[in-house]
FIKOLZA-1660 file (N, C-alpha, C; in steps of 0.1 Angstrom, whole numbers, plus 5000, padded with zeros to 4 digits):
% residues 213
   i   px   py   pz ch aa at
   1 4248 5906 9446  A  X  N
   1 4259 5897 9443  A  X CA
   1 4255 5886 9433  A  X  C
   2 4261 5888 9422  A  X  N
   2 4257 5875 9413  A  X CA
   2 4273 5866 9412  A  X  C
   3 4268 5853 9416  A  X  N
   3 4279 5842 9415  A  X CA
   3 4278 5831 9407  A  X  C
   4 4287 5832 9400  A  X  N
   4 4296 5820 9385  A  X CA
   4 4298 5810 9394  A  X  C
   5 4290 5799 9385  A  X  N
   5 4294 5788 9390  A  X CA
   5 4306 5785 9383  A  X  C
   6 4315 5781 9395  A  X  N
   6 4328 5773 9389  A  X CA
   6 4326 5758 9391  A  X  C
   7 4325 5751 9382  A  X  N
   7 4323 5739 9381  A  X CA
   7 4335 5727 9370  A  X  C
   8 4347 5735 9371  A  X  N
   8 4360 5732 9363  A  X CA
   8 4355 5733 9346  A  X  C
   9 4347 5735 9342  A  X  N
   9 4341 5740 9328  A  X CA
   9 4348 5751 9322  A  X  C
  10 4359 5759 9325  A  X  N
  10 4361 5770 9317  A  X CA
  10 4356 5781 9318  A  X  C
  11 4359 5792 9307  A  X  N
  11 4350 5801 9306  A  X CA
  11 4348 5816 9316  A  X  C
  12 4354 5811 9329  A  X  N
  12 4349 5820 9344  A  X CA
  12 4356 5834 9343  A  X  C
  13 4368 5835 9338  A  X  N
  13 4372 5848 9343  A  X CA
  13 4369 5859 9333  A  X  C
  14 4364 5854 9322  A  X  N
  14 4358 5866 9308  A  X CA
  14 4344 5870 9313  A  X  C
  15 4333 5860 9319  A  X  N
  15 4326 5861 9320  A  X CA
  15 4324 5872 9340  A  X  C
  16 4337 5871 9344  A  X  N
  16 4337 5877 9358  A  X CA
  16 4338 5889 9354  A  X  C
  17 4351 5893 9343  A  X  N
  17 4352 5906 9342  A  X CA
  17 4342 5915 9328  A  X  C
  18 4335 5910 9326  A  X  N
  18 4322 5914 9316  A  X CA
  18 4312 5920 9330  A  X  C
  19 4312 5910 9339  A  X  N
  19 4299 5918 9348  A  X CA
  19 4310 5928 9359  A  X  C
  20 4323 5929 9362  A  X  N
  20 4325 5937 9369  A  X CA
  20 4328 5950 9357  A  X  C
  21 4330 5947 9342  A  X  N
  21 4330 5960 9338  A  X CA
  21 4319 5968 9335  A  X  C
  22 4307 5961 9337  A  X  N
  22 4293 5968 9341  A  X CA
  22 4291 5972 9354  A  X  C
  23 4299 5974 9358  A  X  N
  23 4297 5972 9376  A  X CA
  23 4288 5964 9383  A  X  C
  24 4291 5953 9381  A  X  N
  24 4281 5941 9389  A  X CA
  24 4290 5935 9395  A  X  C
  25 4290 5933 9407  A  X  N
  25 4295 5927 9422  A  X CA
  25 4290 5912 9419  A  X  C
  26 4302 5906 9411  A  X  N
  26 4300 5887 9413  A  X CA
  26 4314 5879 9422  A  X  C
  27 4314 5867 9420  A  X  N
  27 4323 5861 9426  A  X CA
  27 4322 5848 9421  A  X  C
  28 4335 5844 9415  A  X  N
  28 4334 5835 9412  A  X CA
  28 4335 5818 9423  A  X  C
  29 4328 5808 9420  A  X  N
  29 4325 5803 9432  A  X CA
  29 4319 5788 9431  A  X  C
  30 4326 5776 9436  A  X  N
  30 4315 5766 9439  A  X CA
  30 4310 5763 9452  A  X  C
  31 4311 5769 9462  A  X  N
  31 4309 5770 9478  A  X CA
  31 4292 5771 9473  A  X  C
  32 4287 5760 9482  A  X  N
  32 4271 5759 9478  A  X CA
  32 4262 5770 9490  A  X  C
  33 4272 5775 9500  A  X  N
  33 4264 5784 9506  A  X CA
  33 4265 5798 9504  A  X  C
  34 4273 5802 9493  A  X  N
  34 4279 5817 9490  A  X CA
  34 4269 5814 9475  A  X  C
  35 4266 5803 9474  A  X  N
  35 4258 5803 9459  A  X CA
  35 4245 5801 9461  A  X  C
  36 4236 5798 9473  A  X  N
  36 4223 5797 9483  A  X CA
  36 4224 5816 9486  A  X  C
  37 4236 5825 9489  A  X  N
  37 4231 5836 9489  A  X CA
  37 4232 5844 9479  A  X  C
  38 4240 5842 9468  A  X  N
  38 4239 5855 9457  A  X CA
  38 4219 5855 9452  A  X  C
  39 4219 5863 9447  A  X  N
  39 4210 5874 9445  A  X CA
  39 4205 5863 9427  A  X  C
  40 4217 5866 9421  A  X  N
  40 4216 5858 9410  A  X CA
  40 4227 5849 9404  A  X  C
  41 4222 5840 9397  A  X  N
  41 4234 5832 9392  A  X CA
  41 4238 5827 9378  A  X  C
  42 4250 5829 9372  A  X  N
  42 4254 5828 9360  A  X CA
  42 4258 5816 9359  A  X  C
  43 4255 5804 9349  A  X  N
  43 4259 5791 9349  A  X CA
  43 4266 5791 9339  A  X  C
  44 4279 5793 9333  A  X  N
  44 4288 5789 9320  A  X CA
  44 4298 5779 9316  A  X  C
  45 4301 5780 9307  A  X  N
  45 4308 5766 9306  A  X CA
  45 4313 5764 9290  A  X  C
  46 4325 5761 9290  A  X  N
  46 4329 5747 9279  A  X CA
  46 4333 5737 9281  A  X  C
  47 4335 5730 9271  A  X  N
  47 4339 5713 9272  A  X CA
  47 4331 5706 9269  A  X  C
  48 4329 5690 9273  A  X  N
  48 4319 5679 9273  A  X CA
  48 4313 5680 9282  A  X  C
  49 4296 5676 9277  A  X  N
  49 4287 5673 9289  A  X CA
  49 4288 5663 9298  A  X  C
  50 4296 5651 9295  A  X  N
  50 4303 5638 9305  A  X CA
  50 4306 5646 9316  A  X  C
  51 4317 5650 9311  A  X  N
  51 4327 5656 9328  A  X CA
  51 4322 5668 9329  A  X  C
  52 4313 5673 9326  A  X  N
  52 4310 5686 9333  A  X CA
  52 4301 5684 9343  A  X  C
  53 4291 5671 9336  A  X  N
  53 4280 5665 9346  A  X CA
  53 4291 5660 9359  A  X  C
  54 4298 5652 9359  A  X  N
  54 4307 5648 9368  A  X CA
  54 4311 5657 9380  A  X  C
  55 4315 5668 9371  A  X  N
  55 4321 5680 9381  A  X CA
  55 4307 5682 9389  A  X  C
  56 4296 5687 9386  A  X  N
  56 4287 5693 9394  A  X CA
  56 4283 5686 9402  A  X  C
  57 4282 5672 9399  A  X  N
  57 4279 5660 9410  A  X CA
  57 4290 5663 9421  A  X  C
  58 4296 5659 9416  A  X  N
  58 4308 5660 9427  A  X CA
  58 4312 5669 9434  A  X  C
  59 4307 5676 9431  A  X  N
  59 4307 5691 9439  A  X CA
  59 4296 5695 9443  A  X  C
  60 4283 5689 9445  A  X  N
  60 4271 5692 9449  A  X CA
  60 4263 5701 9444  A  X  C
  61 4270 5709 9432  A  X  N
  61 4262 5719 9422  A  X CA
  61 4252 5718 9420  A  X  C
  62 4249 5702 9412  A  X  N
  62 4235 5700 9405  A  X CA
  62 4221 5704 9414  A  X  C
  63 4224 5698 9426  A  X  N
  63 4213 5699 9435  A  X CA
  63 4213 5714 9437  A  X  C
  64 4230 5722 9439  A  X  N
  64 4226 5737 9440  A  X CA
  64 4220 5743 9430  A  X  C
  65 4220 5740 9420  A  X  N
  65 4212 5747 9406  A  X CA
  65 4197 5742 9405  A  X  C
  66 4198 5731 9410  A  X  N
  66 4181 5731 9415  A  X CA
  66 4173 5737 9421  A  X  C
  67 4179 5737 9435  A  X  N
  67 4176 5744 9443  A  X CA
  67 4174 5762 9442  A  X  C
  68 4181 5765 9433  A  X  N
  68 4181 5778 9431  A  X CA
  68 4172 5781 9420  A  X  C
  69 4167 5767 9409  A  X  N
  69 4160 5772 9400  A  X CA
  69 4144 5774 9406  A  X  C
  70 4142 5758 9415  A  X  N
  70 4130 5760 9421  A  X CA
  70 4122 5766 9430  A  X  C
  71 4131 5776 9436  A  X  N
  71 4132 5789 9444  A  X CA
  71 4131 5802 9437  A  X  C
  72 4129 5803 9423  A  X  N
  72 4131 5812 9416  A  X CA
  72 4138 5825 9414  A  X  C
  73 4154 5820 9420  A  X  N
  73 4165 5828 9418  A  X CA
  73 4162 5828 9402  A  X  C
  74 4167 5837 9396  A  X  N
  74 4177 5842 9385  A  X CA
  74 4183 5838 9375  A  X  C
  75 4186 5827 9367  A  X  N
  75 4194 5824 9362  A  X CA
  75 4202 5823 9349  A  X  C
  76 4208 5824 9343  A  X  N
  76 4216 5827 9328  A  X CA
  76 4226 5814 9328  A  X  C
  77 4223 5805 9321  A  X  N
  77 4234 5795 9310  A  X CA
  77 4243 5802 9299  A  X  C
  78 4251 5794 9297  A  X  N
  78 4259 5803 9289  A  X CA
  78 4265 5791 9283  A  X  C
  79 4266 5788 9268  A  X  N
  79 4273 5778 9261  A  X CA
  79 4268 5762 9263  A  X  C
  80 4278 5759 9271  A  X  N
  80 4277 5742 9278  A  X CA
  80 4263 5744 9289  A  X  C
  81 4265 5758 9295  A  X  N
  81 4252 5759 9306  A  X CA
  81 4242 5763 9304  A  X  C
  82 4237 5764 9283  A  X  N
  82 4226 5768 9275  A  X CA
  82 4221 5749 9276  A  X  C
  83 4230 5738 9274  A  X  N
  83 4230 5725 9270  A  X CA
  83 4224 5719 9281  A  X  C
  84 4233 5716 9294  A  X  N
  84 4232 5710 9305  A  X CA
  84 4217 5710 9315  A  X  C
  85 4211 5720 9308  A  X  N
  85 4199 5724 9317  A  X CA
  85 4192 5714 9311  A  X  C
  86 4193 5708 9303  A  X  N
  86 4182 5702 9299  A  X CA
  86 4183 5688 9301  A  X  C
  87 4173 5674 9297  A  X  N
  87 4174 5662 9302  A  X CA
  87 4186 5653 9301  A  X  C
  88 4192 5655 9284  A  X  N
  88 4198 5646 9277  A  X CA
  88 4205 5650 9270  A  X  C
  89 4223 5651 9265  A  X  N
  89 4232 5655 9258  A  X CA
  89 4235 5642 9253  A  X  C
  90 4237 5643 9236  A  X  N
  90 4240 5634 9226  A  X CA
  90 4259 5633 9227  A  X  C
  91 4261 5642 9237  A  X  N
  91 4276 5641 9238  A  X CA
  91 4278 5636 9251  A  X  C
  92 4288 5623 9253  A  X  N
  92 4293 5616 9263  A  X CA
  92 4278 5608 9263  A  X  C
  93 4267 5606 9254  A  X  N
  93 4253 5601 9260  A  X CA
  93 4246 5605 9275  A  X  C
  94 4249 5616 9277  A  X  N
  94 4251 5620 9289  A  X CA
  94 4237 5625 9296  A  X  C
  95 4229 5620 9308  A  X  N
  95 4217 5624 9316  A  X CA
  95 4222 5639 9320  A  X  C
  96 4213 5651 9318  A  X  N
  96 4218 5659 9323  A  X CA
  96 4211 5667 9336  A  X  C
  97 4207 5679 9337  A  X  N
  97 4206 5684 9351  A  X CA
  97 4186 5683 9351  A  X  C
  98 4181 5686 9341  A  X  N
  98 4165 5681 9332  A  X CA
  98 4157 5695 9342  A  X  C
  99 4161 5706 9340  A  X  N
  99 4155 5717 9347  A  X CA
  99 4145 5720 9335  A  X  C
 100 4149 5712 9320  A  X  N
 100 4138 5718 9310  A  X CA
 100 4134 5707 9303  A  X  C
 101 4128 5704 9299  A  X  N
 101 4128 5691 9289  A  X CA
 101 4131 5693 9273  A  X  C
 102 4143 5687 9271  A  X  N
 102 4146 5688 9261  A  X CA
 102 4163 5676 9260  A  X  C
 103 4167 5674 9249  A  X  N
 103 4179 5672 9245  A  X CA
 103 4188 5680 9239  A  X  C
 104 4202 5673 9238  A  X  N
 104 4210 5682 9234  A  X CA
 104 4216 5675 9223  A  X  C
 105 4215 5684 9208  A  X  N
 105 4218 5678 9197  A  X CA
 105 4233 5682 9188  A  X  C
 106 4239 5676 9188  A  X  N
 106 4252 5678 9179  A  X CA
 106 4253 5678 9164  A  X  C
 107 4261 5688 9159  A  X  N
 107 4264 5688 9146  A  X CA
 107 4273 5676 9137  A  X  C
 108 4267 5663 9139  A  X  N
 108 4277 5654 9137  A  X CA
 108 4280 5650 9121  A  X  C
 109 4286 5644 9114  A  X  N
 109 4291 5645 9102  A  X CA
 109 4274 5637 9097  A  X  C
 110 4270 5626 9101  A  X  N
 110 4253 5623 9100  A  X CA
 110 4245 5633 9097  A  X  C
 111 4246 5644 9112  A  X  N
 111 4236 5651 9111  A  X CA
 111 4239 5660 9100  A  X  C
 112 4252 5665 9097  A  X  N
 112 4254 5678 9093  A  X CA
 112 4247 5670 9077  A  X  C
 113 4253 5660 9067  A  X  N
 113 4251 5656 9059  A  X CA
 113 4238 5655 9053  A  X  C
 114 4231 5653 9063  A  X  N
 114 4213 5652 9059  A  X CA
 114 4207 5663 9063  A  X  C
 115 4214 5671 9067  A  X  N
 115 4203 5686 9071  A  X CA
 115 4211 5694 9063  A  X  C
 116 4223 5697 9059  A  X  N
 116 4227 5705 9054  A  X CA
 116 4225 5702 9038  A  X  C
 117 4224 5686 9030  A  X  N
 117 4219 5689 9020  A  X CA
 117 4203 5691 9017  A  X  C
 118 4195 5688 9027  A  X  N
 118 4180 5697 9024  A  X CA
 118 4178 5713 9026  A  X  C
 119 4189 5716 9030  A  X  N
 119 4190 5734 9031  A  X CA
 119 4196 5737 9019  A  X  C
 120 4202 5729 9011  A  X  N
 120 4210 5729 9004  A  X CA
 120 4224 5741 9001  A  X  C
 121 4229 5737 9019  A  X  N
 121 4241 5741 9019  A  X CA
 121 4251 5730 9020  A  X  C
 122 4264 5735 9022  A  X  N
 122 4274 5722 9020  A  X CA
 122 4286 5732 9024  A  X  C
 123 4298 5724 9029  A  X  N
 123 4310 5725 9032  A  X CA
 123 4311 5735 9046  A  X  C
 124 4305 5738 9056  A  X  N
 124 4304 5745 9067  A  X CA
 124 4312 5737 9080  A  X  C
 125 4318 5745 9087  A  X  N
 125 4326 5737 9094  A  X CA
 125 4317 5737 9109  A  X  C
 126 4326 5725 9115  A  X  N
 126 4319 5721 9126  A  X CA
 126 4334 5721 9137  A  X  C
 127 4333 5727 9146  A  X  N
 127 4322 5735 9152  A  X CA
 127 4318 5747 9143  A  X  C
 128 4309 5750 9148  A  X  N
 128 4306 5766 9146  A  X CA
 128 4309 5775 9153  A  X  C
 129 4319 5783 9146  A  X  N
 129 4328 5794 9155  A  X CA
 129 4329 5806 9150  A  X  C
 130 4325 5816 9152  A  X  N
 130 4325 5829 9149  A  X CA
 130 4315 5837 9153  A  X  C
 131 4315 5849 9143  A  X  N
 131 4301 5857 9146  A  X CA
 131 4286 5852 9138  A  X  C
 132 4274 5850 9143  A  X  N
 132 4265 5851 9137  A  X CA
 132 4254 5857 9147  A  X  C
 133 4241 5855 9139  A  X  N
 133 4234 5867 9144  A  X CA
 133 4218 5858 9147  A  X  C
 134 4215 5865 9159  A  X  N
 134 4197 5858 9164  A  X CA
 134 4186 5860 9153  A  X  C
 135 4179 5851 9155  A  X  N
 135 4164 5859 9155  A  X CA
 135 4155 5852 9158  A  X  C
 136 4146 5862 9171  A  X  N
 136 4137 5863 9181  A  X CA
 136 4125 5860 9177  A  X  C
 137 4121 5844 9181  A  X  N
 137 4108 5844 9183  A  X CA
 137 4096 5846 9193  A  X  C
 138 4105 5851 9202  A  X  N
 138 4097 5857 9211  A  X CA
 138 4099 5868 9214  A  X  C
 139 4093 5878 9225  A  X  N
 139 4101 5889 9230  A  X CA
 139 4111 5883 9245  A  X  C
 140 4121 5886 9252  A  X  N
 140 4119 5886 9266  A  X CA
 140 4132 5896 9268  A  X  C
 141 4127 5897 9285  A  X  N
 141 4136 5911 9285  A  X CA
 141 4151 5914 9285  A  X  C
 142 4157 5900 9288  A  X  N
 142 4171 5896 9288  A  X CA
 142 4177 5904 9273  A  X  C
 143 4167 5899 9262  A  X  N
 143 4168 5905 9248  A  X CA
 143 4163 5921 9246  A  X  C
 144 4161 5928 9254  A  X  N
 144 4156 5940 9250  A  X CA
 144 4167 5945 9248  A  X  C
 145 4161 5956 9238  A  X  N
 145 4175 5964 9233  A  X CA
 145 4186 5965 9221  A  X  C
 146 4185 5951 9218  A  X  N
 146 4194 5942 9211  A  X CA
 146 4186 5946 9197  A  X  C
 147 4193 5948 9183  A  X  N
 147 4192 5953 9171  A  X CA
 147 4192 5940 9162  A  X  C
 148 4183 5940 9153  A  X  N
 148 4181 5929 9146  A  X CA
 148 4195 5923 9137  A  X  C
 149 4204 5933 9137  A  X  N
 149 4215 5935 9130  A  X CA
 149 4227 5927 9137  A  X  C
 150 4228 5930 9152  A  X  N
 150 4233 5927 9161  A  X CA
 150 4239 5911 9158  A  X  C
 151 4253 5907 9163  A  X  N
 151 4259 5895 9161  A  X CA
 151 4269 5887 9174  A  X  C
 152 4265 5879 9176  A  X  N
 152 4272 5873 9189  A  X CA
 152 4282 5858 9188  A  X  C
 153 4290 5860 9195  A  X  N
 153 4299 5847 9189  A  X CA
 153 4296 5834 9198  A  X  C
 154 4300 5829 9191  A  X  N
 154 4297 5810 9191  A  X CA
 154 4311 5804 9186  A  X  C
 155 4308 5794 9201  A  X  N
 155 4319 5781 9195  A  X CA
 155 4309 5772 9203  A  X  C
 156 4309 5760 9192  A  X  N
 156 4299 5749 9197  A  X CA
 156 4300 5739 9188  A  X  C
 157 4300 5731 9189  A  X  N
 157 4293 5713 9179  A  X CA
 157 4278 5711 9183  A  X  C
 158 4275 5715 9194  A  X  N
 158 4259 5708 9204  A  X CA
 158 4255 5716 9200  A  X  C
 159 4245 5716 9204  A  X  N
 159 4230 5732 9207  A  X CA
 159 4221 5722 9215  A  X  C
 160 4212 5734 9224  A  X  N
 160 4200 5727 9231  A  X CA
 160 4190 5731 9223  A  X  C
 161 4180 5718 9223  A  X  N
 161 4166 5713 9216  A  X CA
 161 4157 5713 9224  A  X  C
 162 4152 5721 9227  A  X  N
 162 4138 5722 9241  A  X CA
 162 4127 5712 9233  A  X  C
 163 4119 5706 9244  A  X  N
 163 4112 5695 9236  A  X CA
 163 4092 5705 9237  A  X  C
 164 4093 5718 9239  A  X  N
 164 4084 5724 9237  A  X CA
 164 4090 5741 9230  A  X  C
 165 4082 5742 9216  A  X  N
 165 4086 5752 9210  A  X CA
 165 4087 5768 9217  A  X  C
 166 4077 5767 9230  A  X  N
 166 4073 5776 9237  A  X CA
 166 4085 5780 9248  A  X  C
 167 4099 5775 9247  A  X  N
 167 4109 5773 9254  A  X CA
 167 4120 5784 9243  A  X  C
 168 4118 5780 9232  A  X  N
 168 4128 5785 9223  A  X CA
 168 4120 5800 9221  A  X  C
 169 4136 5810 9229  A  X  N
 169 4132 5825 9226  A  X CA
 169 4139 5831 9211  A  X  C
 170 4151 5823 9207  A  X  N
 170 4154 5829 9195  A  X CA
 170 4163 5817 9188  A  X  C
 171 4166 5821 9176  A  X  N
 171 4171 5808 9171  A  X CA
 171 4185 5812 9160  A  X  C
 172 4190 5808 9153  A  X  N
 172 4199 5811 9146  A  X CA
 172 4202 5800 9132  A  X  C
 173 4208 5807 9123  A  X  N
 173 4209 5797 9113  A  X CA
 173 4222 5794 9108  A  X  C
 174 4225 5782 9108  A  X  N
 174 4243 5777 9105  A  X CA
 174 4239 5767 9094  A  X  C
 175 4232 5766 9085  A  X  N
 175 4229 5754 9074  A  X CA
 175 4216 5750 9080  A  X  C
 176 4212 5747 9090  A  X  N
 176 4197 5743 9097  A  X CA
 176 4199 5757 9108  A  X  C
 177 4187 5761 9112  A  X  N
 177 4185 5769 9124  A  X CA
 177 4184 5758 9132  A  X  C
 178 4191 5765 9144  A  X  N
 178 4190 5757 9155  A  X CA
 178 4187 5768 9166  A  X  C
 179 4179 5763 9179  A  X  N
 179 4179 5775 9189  A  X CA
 179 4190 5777 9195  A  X  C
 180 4192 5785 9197  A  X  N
 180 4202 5798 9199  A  X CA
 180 4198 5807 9215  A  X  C
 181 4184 5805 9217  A  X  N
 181 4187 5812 9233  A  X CA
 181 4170 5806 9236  A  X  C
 182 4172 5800 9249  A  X  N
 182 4157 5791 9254  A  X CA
 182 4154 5795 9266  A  X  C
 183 4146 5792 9274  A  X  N
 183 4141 5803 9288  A  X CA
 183 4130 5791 9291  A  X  C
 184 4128 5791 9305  A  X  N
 184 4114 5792 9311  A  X CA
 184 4116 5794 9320  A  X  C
 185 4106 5804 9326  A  X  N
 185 4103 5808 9340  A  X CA
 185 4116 5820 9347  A  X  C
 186 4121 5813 9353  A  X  N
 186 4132 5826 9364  A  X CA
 186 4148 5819 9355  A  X  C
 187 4149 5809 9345  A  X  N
 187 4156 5807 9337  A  X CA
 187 4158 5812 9322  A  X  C
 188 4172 5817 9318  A  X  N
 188 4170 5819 9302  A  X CA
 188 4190 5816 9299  A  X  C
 189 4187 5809 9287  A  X  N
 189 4202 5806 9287  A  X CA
 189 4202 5805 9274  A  X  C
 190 4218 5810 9267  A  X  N
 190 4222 5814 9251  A  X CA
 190 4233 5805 9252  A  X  C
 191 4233 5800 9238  A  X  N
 191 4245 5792 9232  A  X CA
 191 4259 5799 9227  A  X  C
 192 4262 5810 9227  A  X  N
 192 4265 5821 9222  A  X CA
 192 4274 5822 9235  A  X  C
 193 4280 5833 9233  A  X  N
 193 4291 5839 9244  A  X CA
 193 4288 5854 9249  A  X  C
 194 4280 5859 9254  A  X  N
 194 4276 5872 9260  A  X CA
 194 4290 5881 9262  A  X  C
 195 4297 5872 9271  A  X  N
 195 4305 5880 9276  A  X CA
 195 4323 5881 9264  A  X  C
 196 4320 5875 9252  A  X  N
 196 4322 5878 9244  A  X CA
 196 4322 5886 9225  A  X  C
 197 4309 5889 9234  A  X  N
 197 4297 5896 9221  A  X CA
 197 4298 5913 9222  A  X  C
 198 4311 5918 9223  A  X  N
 198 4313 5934 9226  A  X CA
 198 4298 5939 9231  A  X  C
 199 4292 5949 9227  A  X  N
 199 4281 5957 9230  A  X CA
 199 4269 5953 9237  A  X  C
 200 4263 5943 9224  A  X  N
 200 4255 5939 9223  A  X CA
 200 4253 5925 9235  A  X  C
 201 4266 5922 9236  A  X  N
 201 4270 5913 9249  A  X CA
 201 4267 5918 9262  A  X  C
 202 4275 5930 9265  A  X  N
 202 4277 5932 9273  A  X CA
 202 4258 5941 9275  A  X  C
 203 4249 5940 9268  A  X  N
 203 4234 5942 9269  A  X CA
 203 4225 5934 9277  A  X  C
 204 4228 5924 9271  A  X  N
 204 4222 5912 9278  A  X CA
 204 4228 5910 9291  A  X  C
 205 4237 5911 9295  A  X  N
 205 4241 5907 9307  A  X CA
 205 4236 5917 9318  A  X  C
 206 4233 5935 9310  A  X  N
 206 4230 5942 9317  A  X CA
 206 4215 5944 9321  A  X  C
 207 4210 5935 9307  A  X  N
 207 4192 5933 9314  A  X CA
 207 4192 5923 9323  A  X  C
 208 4198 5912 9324  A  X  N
 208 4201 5901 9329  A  X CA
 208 4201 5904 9346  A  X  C
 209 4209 5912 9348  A  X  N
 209 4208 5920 9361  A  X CA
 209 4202 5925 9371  A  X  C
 210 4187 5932 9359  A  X  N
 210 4180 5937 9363  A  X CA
 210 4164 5931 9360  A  X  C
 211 4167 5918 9354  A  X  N
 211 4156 5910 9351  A  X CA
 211 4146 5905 9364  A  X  C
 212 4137 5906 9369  A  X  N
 212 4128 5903 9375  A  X CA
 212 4117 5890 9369  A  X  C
 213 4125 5880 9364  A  X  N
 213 4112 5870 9359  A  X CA
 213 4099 5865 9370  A  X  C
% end
């Protein structure tokens, strides 16, 4: 049994019916002892990091997502739940859950201005929404399978910034590359939409399943 955290973030019922049309037995769920037994756990999300942090406080999440990471359940972020894992979101200035060390950086008219004219690109919109495509600096198994060709969608302003390079498994380029999918240990989480990435989506979710970190 793998259980979605519902944490009023969005996102839950694409990502319910992506793992039941692989046949994976989840439930969507903030009950902290139905989420102490699944097997594994999918953390997703849109919106701000302010009230997302809120919600999981207040619902005793945070500690459940700890608990589960430092136990070495299973885990997959997805979007806001690629961001939240880490110390610090530049959105809402927000402390976040710090399972990794790192920040979370936004595409802001500042940033975009000074990083996009040393790439010397210009006029790209923010958010970034559509299809684009990885590339793997590491190997890990979540990504097996997956074709260099292969493209997965994104809607985002943020991205997570691991504060060790050894954290970033692949990365992606929108005017600056930013990372695009980060991991340590029994954790790996993508900024991207799996359970809206047709094939190649529905891949990862299926190694995901059967990942043993």
């Amino acid at each position: 049994m793998i259980a979605i955290i519902d944490y009023d973030a969005g996102n839950l019922t694409s990502v319910a019916r992506a793992l039941s049309h692989i046949g994976v037995e989840n439930i969507v769920t903030n009950n902290i002892r139905q989420i102490e037994a699944a097997e594994r756990i999918v953390f997703p999300g849109v919106g701000a990091a302010g009230s997302a942090m809120e919600s999981l406080k207040r619902l005793g999440l945070d500690n459940a997502i700890k608990d589960a990471f430092d136990r070495g359940k299973p885990i997959l972020g997805i979007c806001l739940g690629s961001q939240i894992i880490l110390s610090y979101s530049e959105e809402n200035q927000t402390s976040c859950l710090g399972l990794m060390d790192g920040n979370v950086r936004g595409f802001s008219a500042e940033f975009q201005k000074a990083e996009f004219q040393k790439s010397g690109v210009s006029g790209l919109k923010i958010p970034h929404m559509g299809w684009n495509q990885i590339r793997r600096r590491s190997d890990h198994a979540v990504l097996s399978g997956l074709r260099d060709t292969d493209e997965f969608y994104f809607v985002h302003s943020f991205f997570p910034y691991p504060e060790k390079k050894i954290n970033i498994i692949a990365v992606t380029q929108y005017g600056i590359e930013f990372p695009s999918v980060i991991g340590m240990k029994n954790m790996v989480a993508m900024q991207f939409h799996p359970e809206k990435s047709g094939r190649p989506g529905l891949q990862i979710l299926r190694n995901f399943c059967k990942w043993e970190p």
